[in-house]
C-alpha positions, -999 to 999 in steps of 0.1 A, spaced: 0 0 0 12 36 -6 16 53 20 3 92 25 36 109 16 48 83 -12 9 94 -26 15 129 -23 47 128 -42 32 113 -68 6 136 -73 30 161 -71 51 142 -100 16 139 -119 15 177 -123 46 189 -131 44 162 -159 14 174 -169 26 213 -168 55 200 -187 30 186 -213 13 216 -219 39 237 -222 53 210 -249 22 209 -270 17 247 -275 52 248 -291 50 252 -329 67 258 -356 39 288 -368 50 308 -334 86 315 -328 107 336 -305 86 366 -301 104 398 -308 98 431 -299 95 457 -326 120 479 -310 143 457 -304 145 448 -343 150 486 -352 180 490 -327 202 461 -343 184 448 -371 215 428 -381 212 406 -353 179 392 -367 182 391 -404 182 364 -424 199 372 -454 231 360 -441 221 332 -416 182 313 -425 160 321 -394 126 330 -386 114 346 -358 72 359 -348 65 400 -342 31 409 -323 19 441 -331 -10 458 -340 -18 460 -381 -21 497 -385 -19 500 -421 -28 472 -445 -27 481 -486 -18 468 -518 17 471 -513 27 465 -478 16 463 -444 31 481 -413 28 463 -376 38 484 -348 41 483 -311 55 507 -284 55 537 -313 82 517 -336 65 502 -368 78 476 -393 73 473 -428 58 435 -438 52 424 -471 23 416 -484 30 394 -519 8 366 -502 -20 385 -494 -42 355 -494 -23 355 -457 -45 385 -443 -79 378 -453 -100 389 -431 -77 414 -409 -82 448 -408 -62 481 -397 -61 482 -356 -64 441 -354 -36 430 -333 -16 401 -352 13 375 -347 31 378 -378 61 349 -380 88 345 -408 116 361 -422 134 397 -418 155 410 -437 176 442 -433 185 466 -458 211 495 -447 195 518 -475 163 513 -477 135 497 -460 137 469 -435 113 441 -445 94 412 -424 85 384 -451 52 363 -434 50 328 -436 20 331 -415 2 355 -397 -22 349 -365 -47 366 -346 -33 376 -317 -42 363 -287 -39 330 -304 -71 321 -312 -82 281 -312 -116 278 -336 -115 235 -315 -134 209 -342 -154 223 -372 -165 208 -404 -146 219 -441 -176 234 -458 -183 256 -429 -143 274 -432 -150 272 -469 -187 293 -462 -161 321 -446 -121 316 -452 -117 352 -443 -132 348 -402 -115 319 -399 -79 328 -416 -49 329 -389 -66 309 -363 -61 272 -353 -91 243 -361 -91 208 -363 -111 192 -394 -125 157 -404 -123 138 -438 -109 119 -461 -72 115 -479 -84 118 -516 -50 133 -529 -15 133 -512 20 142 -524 51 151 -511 77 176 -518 102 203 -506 100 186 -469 63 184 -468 31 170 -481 4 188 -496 -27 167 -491 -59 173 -502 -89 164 -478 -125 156 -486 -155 159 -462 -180 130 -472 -216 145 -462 -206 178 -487 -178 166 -509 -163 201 -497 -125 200 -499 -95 216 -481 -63 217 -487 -34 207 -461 1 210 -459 12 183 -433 52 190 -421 58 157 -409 62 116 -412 33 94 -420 24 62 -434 -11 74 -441 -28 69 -476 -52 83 -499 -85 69 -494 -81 70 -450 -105 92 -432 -83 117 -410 -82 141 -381 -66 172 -389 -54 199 -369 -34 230 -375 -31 268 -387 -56 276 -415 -38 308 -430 -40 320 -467 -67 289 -473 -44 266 -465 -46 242 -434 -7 243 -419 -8 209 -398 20 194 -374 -5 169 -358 -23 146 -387 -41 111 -377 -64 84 -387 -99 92 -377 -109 63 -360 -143 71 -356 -166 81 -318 -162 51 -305 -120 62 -300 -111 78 -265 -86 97 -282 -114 115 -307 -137 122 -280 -105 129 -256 -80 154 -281 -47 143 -265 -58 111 -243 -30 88 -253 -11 108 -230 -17 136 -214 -49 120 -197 -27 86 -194 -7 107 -171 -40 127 -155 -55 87 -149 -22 84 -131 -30 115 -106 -66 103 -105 -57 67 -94 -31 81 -64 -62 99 -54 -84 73 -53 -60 49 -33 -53 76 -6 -89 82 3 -94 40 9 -66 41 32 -90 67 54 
């Protein structure tokens, strides 16, 4: 039998795994080391990329968004971001506060540039499980926030490091498109559980899996296999405390 302070430490152990977890799973690749405006302007060199590949995020408010650029500023300094893929900022608007992550570059005589590969809503914003014809209905209100989507494989190929998948929701025959960075043994024809960043009517996923229907813990449970493995833990420490009472 366990006794009371062997129980407490593991419920202790229980949570600072599951703190760890958490902390793991909101990692991704579409928000990087947030930098602040200002501290780009005072040594831009530091952070561009034309010399050394990297990509970094800048939150900011969008005060000006046009044909030709967009500027994001916080604490009075402003940065110039290009807007080539304007497909990226549907539905965004001057005054809309935005996470904008990808490349800047510095240029000693002219202007210094921020080249998105995504932008965000900011707060991050999580839209949870939704069906493809309803983001199809309005791309622009759910553009640079995060949504998970059902359906099935109907065209898949990889390239350049990632595959670009094309996903089919059975009731509508509405599709979506998906660019999954990752491994899988997956296949066209397999109904799948996506989840990602929709930006620029695209569906940026880290986290692709079979859909394995209701009756799976881990569809009604996002995350059971183990995060609530380790909560099940917690619970079961619990649970043997109280019967030694």
């Amino acid at each position: 039998m366990l006794k009371k302070g062997s129980t407490a430490r593991l419920v202790t152990i229980t949570l600072l795994l599951l703190t760890c977890t958490a902390s793991l799973t909101s990692a991704s690749m579409f928000e990087l080391e947030i930098v602040p405006v200002l501290k780009i302007m005072e040594d831009p060199t530091i952070y561009d990329s034309t010399m050394a590949y990297r990509k970094i995020s800048v939150v900011g408010d969008l005060t000006e968004i046009d044909k030709r650029s967009a500027l994001i500023s916080e604490g009075g300094q402003s940065l110039k971001v290009d807007v080539t893929k304007a497909e990226l900022f549907s539905g965004f608007s001057p005054g809309d506060q935005a996470m904008v992550t990808g490349e800047f570059r510095y240029d000693p005589i002219g202007d210094d540039i921020m080249y998105p590969s995504y932008v965000l809503h900011y707060p991050v914003q999580d839209i949870g499980e939704t069906n493809i014809s309803t983001v199809n209905t309005d791309t622009a209100f759910n553009n640079g926030k995060y949504l998970t989507v059902r359906g099935e494989i109907t065209c898949m190929d990889y390239s350049m490091g990632r595959y670009t998948i094309t996903i089919t929701e059975n009731s509508t025959q509405e599709q979506m498109k998906v660019f999954y960075y990752g491994a899988t043994e997956l296949k066209t024809g397999e109904a799948v559980k996506v989840s990602g960043l929709y930006n620029g009517g695209v569906l940026h996923s880290e986290d692709l899996a079979k859909d394995r229907g209701a009756l799976s813990i881990s569809t009604l449970v996002p995350g059971f296999s183990f995060l609530a493995g380790l909560i099940a833990a917690g619970g079961m420490a619990i649970l043997l405390s109280q019967r030694q009472r």
